[in-house]
C-alpha distance (Angstrom), angle and dihedral (degrees) to the residues before:
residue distance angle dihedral
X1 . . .
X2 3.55 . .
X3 3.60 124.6 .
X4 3.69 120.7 -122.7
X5 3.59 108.3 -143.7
X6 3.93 101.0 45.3
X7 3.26 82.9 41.1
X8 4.15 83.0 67.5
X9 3.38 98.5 39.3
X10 4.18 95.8 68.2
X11 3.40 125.8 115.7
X12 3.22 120.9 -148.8
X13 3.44 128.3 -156.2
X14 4.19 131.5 -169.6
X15 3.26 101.4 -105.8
X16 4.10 94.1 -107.0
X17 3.76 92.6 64.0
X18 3.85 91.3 42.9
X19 3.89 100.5 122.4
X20 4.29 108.7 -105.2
X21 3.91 104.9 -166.9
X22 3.88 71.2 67.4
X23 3.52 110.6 51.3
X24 3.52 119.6 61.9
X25 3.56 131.8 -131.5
X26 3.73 86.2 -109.3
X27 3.43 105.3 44.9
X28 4.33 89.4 47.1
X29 4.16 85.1 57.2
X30 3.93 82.0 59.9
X31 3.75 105.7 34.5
X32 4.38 99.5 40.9
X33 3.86 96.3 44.0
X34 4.03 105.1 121.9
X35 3.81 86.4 -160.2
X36 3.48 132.4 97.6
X37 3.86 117.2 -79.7
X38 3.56 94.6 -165.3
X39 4.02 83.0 73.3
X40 3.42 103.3 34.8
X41 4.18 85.2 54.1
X42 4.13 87.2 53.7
X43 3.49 100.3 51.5
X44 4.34 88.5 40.4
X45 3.64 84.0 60.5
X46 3.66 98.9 38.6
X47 3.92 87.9 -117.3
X48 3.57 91.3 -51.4
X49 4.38 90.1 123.6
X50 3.75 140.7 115.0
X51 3.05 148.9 171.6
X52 3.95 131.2 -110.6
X53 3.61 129.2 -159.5
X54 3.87 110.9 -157.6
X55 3.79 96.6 167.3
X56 3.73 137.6 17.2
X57 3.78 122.8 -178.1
X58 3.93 161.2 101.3
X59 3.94 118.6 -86.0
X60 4.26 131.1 132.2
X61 3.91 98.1 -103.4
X62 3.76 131.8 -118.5
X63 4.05 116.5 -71.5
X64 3.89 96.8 -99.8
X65 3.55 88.6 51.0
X66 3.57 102.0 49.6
X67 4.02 82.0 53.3
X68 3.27 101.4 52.5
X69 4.28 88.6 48.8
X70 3.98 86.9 46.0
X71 3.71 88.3 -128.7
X72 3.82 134.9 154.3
X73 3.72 123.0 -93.0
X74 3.73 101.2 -95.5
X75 3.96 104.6 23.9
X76 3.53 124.4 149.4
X77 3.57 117.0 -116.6
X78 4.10 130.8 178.2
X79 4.01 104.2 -116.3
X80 4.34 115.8 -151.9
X81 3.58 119.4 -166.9
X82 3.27 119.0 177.7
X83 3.89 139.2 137.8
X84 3.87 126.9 -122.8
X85 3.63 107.2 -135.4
X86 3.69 131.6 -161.5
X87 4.20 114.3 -164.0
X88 3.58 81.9 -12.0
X89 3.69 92.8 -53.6
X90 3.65 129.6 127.0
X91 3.83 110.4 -110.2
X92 3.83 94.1 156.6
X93 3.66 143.2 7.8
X94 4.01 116.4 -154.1
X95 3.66 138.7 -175.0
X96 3.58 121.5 -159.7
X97 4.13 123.0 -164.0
X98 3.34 120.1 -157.4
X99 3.67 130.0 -179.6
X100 3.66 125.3 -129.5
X101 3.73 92.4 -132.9
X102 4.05 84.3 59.8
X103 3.55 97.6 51.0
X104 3.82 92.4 79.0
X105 3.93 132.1 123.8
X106 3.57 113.0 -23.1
X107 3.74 94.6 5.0
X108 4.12 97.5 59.1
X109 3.78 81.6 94.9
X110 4.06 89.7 76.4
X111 4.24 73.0 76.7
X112 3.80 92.4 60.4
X113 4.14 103.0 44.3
X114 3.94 93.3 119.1
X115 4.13 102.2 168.8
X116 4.36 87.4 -22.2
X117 3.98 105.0 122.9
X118 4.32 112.1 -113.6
X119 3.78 90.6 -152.4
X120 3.84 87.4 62.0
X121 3.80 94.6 48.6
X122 4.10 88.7 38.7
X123 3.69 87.9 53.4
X124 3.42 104.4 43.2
X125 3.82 89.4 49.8
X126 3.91 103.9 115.3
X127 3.75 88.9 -148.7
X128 4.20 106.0 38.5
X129 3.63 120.3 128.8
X130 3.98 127.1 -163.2
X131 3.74 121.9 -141.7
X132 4.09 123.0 -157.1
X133 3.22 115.2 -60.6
X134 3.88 121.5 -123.6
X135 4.23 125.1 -151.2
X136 3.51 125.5 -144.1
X137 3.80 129.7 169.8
X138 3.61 122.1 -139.2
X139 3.89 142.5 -139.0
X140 3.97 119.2 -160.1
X141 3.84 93.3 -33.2
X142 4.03 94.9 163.2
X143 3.15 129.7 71.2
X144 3.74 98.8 -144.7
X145 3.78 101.9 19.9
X146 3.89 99.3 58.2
X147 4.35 110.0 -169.0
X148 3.67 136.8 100.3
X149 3.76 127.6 -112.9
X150 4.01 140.1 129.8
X151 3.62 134.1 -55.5
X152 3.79 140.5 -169.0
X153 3.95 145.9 -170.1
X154 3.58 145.2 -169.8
X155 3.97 126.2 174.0
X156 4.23 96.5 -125.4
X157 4.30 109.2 -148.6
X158 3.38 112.5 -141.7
X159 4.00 111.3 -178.9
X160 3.76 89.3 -3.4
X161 4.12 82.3 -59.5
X162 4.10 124.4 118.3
X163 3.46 138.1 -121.7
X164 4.00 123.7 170.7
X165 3.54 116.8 -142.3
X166 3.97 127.5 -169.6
X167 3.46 126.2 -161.4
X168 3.77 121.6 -170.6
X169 3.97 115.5 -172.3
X170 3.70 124.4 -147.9
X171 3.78 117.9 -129.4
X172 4.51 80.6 -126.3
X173 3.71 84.0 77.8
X174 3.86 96.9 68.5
């Protein structure tokens, strides 16, 4: 589960500006790959992956997030936890924000995911876009999986309409 207030106190960075005597080589493999991580996680693991939910609901999102979605103050957005595992492992923990106002016609199933992947339906979607993606690192972000490592996000258009995803890799991946 992710905590709230670290979770406020990133600072994200395009990924340009995102300090390299930092980030390794490995790490920028990981963290600048355009592609979809849900599938480079399957065939890491030899098809041995799933997905975790940890938390499911309905709040207004933290302040970076509601900039990077453009949206009002005190909109409602749909807020997916989960955590990517690898032989039952925890490779990466992800949050997903999704607007109400995008969770019309055929993308109201974003609400019904359960343990289905997003970056399978996001890139399987014949009209998805990617924005730039931004790099932040991170101190003790999890409540029950304290470390540091890297993080990244990009809001994903599906239908011309955003969702934000964040995607915070665990230093067991490497």
């Amino acid at each position: 589960m992710f905590l709230l207030d670290p979770l406020t106190k990133l600072h994200w960075q395009h990924y340009r500006r995102a300090p390299n005597q930092r980030l390794s080589h490995q790490w920028r493999g990981w963290l600048l790959d355009r592609g979809s991580l849900t599938q480079r996680l399957i065939t890491l693991s030899g098809n041995h992956f799933r997905v975790q939910v940890l938390r499911h609901f309905m709040t207004t999102p933290v302040t970076s997030e509601r900039i990077a979605l453009s949206l009002l103050p005190r909109q409602t957005c749909l807020i997916r936890e989960v955590a990517l595992l690898c032989h039952h492992q925890p490779m990466v923990f992800a949050r997903s924000v999704i607007p109400i106002t995008t969770l019309k016609g055929p993308e109201k199933q974003l609400t019904r995911l359960g343990n289905k992947p997003l970056g399978a339906l996001l890139f399987q979607h014949r009209n998805m876009t990617r924005g730039p993606l931004e790099l932040a690192q991170f101190h003790h972000l999890f409540s029950d999986h304290p470390c540091a490592g890297w993080g990244r996000r990009s809001v994903f258009y599906l239908n011309s309409r955003p969702l934000l995803v964040s995607e915070f890799f665990l230093p067991d991946l490497l």
